[in-house]
The first five atom37 places (N, CA, C, CB, O) and aatype in JSON, in Angstrom:
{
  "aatype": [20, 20, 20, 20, 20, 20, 20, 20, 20, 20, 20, 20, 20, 20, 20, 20, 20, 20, 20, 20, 20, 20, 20, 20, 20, 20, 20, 20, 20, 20, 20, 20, 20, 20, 20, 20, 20, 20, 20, 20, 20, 20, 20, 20, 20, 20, 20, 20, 20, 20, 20, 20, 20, 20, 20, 20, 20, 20, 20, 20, 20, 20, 20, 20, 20, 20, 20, 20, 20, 20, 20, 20, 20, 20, 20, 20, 20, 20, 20, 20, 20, 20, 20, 20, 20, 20, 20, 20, 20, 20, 20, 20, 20, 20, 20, 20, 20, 20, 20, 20, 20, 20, 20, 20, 20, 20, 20, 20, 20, 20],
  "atom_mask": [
    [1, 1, 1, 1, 1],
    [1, 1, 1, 1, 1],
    [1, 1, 1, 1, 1],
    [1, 1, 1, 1, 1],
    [1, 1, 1, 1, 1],
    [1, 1, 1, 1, 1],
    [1, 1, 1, 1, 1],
    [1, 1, 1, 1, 1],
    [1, 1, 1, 1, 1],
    [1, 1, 1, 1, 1],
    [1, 1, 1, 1, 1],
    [1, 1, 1, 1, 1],
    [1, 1, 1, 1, 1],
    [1, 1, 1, 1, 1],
    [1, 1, 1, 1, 1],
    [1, 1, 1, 1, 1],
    [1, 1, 1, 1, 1],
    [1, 1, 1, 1, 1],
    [1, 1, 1, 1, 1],
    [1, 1, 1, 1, 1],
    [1, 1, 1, 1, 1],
    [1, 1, 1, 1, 1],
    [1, 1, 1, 1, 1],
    [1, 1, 1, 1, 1],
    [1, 1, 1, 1, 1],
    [1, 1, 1, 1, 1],
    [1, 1, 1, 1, 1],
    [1, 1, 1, 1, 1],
    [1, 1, 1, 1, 1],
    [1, 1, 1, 1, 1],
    [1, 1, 1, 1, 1],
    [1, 1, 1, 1, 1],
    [1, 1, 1, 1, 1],
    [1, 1, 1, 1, 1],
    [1, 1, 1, 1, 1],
    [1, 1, 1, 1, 1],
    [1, 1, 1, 1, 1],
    [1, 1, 1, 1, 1],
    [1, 1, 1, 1, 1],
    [1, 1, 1, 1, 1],
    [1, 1, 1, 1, 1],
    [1, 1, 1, 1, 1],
    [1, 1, 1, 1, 1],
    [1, 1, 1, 1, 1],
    [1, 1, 1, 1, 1],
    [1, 1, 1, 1, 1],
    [1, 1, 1, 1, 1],
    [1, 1, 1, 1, 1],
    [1, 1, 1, 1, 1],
    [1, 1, 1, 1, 1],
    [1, 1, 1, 1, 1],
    [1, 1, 1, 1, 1],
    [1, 1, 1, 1, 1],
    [1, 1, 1, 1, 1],
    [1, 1, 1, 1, 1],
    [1, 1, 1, 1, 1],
    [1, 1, 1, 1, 1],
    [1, 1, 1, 1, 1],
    [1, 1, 1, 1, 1],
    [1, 1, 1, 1, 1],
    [1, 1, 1, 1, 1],
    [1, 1, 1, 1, 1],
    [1, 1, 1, 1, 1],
    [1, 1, 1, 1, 1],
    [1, 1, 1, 1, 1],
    [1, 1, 1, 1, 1],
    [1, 1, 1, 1, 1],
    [1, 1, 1, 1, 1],
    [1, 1, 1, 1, 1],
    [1, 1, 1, 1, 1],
    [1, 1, 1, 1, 1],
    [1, 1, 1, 1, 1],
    [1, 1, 1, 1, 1],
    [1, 1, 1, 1, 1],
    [1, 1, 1, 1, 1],
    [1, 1, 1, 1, 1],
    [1, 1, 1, 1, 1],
    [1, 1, 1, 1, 1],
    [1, 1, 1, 1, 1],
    [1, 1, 1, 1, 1],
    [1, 1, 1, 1, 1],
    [1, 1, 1, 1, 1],
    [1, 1, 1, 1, 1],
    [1, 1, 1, 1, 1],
    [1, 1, 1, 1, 1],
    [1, 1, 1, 1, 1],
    [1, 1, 1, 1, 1],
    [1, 1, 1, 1, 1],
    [1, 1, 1, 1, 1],
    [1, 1, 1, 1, 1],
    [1, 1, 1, 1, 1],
    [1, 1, 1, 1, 1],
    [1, 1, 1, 1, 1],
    [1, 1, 1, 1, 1],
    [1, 1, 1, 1, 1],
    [1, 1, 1, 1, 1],
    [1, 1, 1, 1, 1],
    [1, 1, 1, 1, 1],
    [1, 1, 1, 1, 1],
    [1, 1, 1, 1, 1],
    [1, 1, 1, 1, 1],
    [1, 1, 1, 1, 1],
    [1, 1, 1, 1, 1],
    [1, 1, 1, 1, 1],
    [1, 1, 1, 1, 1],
    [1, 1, 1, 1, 1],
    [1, 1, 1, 1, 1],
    [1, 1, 1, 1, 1],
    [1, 1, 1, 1, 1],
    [1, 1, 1, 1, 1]
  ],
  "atom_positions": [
    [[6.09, -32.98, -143.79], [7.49, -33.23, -143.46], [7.9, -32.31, -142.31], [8.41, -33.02, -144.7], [7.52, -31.14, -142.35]],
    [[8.8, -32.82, -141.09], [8.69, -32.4, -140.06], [10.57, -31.56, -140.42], [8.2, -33.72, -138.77], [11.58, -32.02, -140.95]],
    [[10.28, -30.29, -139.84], [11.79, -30.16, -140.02], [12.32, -30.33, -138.96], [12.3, -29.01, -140.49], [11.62, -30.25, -137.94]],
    [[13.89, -30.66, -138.84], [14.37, -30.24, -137.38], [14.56, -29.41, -136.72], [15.1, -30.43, -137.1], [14.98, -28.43, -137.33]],
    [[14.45, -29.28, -135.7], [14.69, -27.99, -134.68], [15.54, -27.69, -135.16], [14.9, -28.0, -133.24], [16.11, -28.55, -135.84]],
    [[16.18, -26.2, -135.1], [17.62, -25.86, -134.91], [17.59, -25.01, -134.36], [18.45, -25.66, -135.81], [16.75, -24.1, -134.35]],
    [[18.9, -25.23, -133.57], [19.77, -24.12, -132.7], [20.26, -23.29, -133.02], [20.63, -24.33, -132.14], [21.02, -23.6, -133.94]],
    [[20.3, -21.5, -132.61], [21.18, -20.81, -133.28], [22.51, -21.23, -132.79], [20.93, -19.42, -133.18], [22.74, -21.96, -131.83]],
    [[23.41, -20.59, -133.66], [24.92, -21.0, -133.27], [25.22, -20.63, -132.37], [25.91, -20.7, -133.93], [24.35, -19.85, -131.97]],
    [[26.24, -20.72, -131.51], [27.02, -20.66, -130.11], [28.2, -19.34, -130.79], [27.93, -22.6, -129.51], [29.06, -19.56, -131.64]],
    [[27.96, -18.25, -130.26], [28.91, -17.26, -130.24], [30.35, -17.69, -129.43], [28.2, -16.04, -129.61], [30.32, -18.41, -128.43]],
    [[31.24, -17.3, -129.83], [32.32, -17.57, -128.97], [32.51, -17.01, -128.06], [33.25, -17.56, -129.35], [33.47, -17.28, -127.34]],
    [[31.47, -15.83, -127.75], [31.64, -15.18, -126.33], [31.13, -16.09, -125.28], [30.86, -13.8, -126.18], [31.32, -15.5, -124.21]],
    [[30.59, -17.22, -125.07], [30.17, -18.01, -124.45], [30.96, -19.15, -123.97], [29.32, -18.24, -124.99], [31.11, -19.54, -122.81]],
    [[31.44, -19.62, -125.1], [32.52, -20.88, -124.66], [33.52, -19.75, -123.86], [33.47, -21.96, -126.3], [33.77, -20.05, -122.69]],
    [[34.16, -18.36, -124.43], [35.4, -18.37, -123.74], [34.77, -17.81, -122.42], [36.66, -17.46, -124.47], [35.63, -17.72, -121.54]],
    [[33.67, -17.47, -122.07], [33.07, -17.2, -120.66], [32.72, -18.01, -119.84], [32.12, -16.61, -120.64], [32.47, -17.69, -118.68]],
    [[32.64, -19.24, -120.3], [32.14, -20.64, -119.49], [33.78, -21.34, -119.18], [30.9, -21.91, -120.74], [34.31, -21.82, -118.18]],
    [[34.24, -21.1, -120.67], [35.54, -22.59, -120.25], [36.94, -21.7, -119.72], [36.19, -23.86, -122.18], [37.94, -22.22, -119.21]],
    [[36.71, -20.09, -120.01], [37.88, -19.45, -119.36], [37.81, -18.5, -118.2], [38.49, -18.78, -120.29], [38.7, -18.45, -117.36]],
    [[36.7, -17.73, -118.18], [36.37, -17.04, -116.96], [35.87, -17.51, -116.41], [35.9, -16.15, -116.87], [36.51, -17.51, -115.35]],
    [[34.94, -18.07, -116.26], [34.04, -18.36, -114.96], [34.61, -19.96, -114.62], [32.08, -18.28, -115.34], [33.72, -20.69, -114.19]],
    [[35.53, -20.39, -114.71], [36.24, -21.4, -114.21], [37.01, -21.33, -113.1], [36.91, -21.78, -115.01], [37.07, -21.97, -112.05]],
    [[37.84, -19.95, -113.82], [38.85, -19.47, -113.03], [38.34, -18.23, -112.07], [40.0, -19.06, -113.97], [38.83, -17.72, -111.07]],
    [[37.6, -18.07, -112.54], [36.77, -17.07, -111.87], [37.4, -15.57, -111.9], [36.56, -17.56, -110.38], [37.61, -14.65, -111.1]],
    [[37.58, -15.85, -113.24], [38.08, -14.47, -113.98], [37.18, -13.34, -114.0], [38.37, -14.69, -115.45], [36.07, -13.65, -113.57]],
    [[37.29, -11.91, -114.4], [36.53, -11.04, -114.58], [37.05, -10.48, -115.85], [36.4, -10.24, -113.48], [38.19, -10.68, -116.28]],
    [[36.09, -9.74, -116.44], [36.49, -8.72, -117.82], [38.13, -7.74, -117.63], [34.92, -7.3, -117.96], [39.11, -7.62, -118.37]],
    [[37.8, -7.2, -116.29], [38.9, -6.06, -115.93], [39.91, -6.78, -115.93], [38.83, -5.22, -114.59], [40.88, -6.54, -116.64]],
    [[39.83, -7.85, -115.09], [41.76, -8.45, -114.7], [41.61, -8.87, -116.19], [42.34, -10.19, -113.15], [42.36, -8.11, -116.8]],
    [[41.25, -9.39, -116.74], [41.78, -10.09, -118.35], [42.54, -9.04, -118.97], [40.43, -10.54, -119.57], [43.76, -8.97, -119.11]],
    [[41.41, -8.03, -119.43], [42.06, -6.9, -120.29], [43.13, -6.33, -119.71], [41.18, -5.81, -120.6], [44.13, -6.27, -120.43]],
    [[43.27, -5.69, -118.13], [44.38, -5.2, -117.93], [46.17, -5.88, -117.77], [43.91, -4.67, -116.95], [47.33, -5.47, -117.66]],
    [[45.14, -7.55, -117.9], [46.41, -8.55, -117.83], [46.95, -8.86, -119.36], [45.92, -10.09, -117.06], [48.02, -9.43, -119.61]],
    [[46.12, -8.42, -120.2], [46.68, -8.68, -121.63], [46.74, -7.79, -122.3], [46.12, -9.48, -122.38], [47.09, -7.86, -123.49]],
    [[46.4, -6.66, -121.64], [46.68, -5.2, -122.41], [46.11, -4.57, -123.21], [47.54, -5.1, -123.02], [46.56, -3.75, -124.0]],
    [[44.84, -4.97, -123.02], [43.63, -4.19, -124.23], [42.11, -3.74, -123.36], [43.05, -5.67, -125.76], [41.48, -4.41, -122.55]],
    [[41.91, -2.76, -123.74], [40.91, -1.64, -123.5], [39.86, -2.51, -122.68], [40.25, -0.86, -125.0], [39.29, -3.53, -123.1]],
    [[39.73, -2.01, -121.64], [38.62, -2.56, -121.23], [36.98, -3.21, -121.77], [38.55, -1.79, -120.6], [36.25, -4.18, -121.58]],
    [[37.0, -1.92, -122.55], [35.53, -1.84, -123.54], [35.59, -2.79, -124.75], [35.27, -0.2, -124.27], [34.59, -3.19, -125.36]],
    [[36.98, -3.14, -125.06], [36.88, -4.15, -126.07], [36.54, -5.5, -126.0], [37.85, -4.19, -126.56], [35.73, -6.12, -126.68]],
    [[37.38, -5.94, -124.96], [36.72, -7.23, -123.9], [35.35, -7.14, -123.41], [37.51, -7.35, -122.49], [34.54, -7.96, -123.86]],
    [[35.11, -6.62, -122.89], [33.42, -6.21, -122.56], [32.96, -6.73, -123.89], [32.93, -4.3, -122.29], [32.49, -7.86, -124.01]],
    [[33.11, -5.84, -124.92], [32.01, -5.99, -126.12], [31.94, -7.51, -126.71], [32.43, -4.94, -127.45], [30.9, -7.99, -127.15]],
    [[33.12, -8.15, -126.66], [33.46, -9.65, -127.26], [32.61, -10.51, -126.05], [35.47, -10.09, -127.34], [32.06, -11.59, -126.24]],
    [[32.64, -9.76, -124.76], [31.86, -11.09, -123.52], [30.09, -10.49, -123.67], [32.68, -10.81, -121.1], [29.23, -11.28, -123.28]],
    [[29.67, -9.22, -124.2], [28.63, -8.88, -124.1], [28.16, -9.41, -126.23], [28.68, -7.07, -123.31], [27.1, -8.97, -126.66]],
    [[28.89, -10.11, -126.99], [28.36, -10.51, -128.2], [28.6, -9.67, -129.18], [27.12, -10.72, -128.15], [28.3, -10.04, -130.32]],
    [[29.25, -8.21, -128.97], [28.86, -7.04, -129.5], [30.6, -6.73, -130.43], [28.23, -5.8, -128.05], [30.89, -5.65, -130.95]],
    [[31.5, -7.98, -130.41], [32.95, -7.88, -131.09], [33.28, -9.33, -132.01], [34.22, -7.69, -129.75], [33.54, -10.35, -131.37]],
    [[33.27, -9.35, -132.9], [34.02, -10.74, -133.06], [35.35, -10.76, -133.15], [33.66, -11.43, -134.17], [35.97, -9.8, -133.61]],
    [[36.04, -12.09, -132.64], [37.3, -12.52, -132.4], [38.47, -11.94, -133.83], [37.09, -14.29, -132.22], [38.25, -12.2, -135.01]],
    [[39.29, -11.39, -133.49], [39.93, -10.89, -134.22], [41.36, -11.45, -134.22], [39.77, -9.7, -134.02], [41.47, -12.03, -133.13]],
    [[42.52, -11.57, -134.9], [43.91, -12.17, -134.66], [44.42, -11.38, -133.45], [44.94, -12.02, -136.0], [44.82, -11.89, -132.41]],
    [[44.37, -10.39, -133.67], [44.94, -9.64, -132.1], [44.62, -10.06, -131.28], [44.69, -8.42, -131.65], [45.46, -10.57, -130.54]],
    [[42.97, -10.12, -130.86], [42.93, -10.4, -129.77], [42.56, -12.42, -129.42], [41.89, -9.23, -129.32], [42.33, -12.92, -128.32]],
    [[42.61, -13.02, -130.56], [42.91, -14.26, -130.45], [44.29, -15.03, -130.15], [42.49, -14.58, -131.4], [44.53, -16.17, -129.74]],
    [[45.21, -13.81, -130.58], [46.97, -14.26, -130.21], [46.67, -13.69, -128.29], [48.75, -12.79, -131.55], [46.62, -14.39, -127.28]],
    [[46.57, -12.52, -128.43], [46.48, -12.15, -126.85], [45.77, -12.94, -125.3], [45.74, -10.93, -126.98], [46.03, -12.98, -124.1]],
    [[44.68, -13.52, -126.3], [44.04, -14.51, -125.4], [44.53, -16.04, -125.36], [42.63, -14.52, -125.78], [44.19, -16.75, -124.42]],
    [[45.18, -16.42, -126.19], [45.53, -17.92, -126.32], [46.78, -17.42, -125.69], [45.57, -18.81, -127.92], [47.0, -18.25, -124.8]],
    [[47.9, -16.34, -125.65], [49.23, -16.5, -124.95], [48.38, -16.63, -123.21], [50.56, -14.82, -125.31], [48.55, -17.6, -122.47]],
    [[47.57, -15.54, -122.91], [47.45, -15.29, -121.76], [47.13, -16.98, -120.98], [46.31, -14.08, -121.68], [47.79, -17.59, -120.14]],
    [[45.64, -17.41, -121.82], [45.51, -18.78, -121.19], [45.88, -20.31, -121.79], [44.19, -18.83, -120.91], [45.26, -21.38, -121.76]],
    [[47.27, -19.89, -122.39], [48.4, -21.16, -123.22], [47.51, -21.9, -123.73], [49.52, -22.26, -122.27], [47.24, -22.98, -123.21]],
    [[47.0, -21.53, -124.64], [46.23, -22.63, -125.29], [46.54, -22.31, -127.06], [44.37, -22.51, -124.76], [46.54, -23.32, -127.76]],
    [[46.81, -20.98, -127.77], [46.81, -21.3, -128.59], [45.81, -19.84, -129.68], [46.46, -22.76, -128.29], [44.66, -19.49, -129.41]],
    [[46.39, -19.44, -130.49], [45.42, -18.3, -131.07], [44.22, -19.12, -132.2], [46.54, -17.0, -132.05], [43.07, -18.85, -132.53]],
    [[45.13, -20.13, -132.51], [44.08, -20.97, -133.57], [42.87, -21.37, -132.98], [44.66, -22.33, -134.14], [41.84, -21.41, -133.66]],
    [[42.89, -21.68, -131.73], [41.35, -22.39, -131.01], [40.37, -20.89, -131.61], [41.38, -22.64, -128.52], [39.59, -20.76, -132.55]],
    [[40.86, -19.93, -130.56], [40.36, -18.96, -130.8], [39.82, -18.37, -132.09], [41.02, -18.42, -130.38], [38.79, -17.69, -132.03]],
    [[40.3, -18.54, -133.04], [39.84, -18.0, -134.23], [38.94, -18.83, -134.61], [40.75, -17.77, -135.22], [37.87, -18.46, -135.09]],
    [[39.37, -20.46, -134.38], [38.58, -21.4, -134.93], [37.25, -20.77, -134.51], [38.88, -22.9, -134.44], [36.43, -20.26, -135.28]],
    [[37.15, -20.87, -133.21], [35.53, -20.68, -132.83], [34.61, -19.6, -133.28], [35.41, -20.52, -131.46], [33.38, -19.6, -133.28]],
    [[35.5, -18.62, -133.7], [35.1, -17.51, -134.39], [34.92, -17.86, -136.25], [36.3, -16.32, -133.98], [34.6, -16.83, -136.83]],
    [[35.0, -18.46, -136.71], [35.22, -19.15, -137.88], [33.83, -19.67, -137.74], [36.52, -20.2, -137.98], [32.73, -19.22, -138.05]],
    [[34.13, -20.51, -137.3], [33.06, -21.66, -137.14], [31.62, -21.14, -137.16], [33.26, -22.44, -135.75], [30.72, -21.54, -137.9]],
    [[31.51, -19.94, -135.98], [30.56, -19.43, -135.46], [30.18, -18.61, -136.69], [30.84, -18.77, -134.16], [28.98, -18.67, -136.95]],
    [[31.2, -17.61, -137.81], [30.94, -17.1, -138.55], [30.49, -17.95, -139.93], [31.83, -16.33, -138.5], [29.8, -17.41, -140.8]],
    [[30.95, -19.35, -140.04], [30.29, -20.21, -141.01], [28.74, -20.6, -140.68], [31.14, -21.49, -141.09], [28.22, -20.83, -141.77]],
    [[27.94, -20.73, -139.83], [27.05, -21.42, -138.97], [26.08, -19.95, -139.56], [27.57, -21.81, -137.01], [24.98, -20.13, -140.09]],
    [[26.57, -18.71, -139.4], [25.43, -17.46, -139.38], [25.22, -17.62, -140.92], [26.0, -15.64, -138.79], [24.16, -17.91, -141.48]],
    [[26.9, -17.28, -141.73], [26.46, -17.67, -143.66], [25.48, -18.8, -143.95], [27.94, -18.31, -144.66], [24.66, -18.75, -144.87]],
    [[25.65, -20.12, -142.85], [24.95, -20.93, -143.84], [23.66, -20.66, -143.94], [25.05, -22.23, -143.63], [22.9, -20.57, -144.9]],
    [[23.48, -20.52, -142.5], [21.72, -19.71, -142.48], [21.15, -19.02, -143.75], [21.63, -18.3, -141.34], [20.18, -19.29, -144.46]],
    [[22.06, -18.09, -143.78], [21.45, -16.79, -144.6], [21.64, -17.16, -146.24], [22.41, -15.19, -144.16], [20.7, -17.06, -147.02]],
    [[22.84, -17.54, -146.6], [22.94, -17.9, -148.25], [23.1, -19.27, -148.3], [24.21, -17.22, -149.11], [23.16, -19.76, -149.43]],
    [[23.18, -19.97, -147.37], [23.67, -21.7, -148.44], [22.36, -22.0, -149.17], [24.1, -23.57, -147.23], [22.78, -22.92, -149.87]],
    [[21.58, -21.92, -149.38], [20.65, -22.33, -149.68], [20.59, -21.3, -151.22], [19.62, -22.3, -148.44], [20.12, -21.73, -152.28]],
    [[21.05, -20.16, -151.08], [21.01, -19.43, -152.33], [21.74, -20.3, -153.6], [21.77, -17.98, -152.06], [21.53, -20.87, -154.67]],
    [[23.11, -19.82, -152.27], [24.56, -20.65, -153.27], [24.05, -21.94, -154.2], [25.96, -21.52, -151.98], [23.96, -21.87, -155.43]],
    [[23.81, -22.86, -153.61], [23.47, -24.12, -153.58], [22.69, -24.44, -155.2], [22.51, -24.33, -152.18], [22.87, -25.32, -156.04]],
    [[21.6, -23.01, -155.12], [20.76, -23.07, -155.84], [21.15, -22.33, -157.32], [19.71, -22.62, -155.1], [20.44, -22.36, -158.32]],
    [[22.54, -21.61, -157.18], [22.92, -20.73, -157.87], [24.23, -21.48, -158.74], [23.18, -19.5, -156.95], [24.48, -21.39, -159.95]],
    [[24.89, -22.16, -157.79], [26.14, -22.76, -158.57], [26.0, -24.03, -159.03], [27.34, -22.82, -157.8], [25.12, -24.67, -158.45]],
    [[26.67, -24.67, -160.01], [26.44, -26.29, -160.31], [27.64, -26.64, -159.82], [26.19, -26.87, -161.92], [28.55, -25.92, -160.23]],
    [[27.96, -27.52, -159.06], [29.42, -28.7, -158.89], [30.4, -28.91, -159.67], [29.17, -30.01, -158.87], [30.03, -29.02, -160.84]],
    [[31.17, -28.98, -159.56], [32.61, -29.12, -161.19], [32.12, -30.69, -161.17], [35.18, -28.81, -160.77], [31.91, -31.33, -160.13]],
    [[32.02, -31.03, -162.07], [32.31, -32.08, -162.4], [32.84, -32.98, -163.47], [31.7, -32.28, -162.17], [32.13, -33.44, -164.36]],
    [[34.34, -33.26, -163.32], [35.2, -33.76, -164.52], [34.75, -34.86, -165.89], [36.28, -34.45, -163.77], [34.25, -35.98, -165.98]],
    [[35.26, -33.8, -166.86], [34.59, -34.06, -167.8], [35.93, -35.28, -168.29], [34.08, -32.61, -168.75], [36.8, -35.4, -167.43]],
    [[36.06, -35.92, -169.23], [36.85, -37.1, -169.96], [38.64, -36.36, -170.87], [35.37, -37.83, -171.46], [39.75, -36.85, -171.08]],
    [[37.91, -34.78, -171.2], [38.82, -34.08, -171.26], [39.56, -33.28, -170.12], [38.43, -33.47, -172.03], [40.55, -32.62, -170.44]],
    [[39.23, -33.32, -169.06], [40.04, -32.22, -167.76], [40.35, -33.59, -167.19], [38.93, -30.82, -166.5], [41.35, -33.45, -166.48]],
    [[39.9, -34.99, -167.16], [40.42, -36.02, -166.39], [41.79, -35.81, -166.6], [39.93, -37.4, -166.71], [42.38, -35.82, -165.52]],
    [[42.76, -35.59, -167.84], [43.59, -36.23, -167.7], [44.66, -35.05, -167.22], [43.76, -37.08, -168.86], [45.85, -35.18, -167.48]],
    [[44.24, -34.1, -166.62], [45.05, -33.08, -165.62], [45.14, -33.53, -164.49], [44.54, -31.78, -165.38], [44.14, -34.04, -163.99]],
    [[46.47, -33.47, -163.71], [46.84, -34.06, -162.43], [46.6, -32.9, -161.83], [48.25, -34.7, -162.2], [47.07, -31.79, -162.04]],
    [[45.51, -33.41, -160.77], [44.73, -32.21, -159.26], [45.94, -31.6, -158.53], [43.65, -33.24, -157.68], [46.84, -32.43, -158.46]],
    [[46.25, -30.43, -157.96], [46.77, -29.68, -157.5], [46.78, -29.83, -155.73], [46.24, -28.64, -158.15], [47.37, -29.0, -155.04]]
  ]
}
């Protein structure tokens, strides 16, 4: 049985370096000093070495109007993609499914 390739996941330092800096042809320095956070912190999020945090996902979605939720999303996402790697397969093997019995049927779902 052949498995499929897989890809590691896409860090979000990548999308926001492809679809926000290097579009505009942004740099690390003007960002941070345009949104007000440490140089070295930006660095570390474009060098892989920060993940997306609410601070700096509100700071980056005001700066390029898009939105703090994208931002987190991708950080989400990216952080679901590394778990599944490492435990879904534990989980999976560890938990059983609810599955409604004739007595919990007649509770109305929440």
């Amino acid at each position: 049985m052949n498995e499929k390739e897989k890809f590691p996941p896409t860090h979000p330092r990548k999308i926001i370096e492809r679809r926000f800096f290097q579009v505009r042809y942004l740099t690390v320095d003007k960002v941070a000093k345009e949104i007000h956070l440490p140089i070295y912190q930006l660095q570390e999020l474009i060098d892989g070495q920060r993940n997306i945090d609410l601070d700096l996902a509100y700071r980056l979605g005001f700066y390029f109007q898009v939105g703090a939720e994208g931002f987190l999303n991708l950080q989400q996402i990216y952080d679901l993609a590394i778990w599944s790697d490492r435990q879904e397969e534990l989980v999976k093997k560890s938990i059983r499914p609810f599955h409604p019995s004739k007595s919990t049927s007649n509770f109305k779902s929440v």
